[in-house]
C-alpha positions as CSV (number, residue, x, y, z in Angstrom):
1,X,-85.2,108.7,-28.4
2,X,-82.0,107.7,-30.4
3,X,-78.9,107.2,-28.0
4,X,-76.2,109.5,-29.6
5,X,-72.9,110.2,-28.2
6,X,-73.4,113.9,-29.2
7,X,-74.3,115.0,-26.3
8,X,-71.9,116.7,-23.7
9,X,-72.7,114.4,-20.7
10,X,-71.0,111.2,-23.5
11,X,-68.3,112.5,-23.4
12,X,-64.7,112.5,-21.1
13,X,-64.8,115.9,-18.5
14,X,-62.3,118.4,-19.1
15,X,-60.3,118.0,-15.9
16,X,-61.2,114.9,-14.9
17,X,-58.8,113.6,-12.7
18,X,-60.3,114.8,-9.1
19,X,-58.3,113.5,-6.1
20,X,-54.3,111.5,-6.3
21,X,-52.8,111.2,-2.9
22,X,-50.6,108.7,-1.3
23,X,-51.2,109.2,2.6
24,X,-50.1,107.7,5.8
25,X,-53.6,108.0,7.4
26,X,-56.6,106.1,7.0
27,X,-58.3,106.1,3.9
28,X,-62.0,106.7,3.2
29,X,-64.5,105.6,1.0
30,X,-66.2,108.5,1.4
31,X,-63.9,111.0,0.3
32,X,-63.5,109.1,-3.1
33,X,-66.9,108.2,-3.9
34,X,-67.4,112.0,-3.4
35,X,-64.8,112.8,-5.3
36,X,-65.8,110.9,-8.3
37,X,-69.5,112.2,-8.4
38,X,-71.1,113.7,-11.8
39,X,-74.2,114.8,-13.3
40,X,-73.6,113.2,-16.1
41,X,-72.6,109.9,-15.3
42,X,-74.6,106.7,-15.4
43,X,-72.0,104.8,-13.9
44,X,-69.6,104.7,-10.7
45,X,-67.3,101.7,-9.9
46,X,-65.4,101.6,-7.1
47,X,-62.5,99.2,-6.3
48,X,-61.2,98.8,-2.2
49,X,-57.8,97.2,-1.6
50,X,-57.9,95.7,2.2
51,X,-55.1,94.1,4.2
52,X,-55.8,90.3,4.4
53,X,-54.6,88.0,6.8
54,X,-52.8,85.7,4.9
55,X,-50.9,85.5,1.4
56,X,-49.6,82.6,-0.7
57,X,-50.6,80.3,2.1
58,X,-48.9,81.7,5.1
59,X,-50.9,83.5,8.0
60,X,-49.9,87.6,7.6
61,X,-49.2,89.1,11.2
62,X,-47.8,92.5,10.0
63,X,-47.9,94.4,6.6
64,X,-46.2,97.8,5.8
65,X,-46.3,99.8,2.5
66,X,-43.7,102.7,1.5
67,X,-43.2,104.2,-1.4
68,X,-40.8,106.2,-4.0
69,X,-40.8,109.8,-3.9
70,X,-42.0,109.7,-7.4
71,X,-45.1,107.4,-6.7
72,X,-47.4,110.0,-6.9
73,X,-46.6,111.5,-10.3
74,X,-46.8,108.1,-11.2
75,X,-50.5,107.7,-10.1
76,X,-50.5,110.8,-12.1
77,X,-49.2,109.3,-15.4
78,X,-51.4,106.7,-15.1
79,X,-54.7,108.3,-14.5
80,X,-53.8,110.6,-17.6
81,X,-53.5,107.0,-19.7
82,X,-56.9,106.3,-18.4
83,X,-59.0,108.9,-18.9
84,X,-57.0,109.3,-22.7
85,X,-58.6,105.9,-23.2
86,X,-62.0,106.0,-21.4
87,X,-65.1,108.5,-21.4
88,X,-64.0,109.3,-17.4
89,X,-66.2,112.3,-16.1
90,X,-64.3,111.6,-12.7
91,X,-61.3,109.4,-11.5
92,X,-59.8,109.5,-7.8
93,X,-57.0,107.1,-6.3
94,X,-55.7,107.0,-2.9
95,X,-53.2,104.4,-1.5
96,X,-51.9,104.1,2.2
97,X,-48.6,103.7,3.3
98,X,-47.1,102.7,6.8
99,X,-48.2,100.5,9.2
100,X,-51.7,98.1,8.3
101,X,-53.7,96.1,10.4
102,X,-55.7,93.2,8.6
103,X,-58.6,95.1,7.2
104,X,-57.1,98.5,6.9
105,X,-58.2,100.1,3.2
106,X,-54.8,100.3,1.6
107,X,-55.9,101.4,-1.8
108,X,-59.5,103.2,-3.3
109,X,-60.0,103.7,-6.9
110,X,-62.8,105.0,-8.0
111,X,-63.9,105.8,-11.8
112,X,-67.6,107.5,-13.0
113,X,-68.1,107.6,-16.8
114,X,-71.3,107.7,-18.8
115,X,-72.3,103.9,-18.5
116,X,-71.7,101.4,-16.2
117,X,-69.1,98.9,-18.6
118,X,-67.3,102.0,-19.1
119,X,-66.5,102.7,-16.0
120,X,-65.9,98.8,-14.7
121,X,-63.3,98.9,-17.8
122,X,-61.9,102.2,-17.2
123,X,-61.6,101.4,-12.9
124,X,-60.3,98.1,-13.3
125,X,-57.3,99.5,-15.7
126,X,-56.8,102.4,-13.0
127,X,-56.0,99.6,-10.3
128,X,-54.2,97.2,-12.4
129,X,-52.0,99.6,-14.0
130,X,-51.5,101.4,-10.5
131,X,-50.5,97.8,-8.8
132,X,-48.1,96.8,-11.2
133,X,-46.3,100.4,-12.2
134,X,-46.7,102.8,-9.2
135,X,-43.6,102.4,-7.1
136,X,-45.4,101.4,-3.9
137,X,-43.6,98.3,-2.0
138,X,-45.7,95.8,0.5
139,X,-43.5,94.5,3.2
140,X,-45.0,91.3,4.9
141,X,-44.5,89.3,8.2
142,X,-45.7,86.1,8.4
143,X,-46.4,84.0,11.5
144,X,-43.7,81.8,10.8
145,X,-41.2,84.1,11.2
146,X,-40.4,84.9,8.0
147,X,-41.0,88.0,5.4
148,X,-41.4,89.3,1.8
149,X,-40.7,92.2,0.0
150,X,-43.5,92.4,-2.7
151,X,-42.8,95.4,-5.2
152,X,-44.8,97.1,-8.0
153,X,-42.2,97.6,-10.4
């Protein structure tokens, strides 16, 4: 059989975006991947933020994220850019704010589309765009004693 793109399953989902939040509680991987499922699409790709213990080579002790009241209609914006420029059947995005401990999840993207390179494209735009717009701020303590505010916009 032919591959077409005439068929329903090709093409981007009416409502696609499924799940936005910014949360103080732990994230789960879960509750995206679920999130993002669809008949129709060949692939999922998933992208997990964690809390490592060290940045521009200085030891992390302590990492806190807070946000703008505006972050999520930001997230919003951006997921609407997205699926205006991909096939997305599904697209979720959850980032934590508060206290992290090294490991904690502090961002999950998720993207299904029709085929896989779509949604590696599509998912990889979701989290860049998210990191560097989305008014979410990363305050670090180091071990030496001293900290950084690292900002998205």
């Amino acid at each position: 059989m032919a591959p077409t793109n005439d068929h329903p399953g090709e093409q981007a989902a009416d409502d696609p975006i499924k799940l936005l939040a910014i949360r103080e509680t732990p994230l789960s991987l879960d509750e995206v991947f679920r999130a993002v499922g669809d008949a129709a699409a060949g692939g999922t790709a998933l992208f997990v933020g964690t809390v490592r213990n060290h940045d521009g080579g200085a030891d992390v002790d302590e990492l806190g994220y807070s946000s703008h009241p505006s972050a999520e209609a930001e997230m919003r914006r951006i997921a609407e850019k997205v699926v205006a420029e991909y096939p997305v059947r599904a697209l979720a995005a959850v980032h934590r704010i508060g206290d992290l401990g090294v490991g904690d999840l502090a961002v999950v993207v998720a993207v299904s589309c029709p085929h896989r390179g779509e949604a590696f494209e599509a998912c990889r735009k979701l989290i860049d765009d998210l990191k560097h717009e989305v008014p979410i701020w990363k305050h670090q303590k180091f071990s030496d004693g001293t900290e950084e505010w690292v900002g998205a916009c």
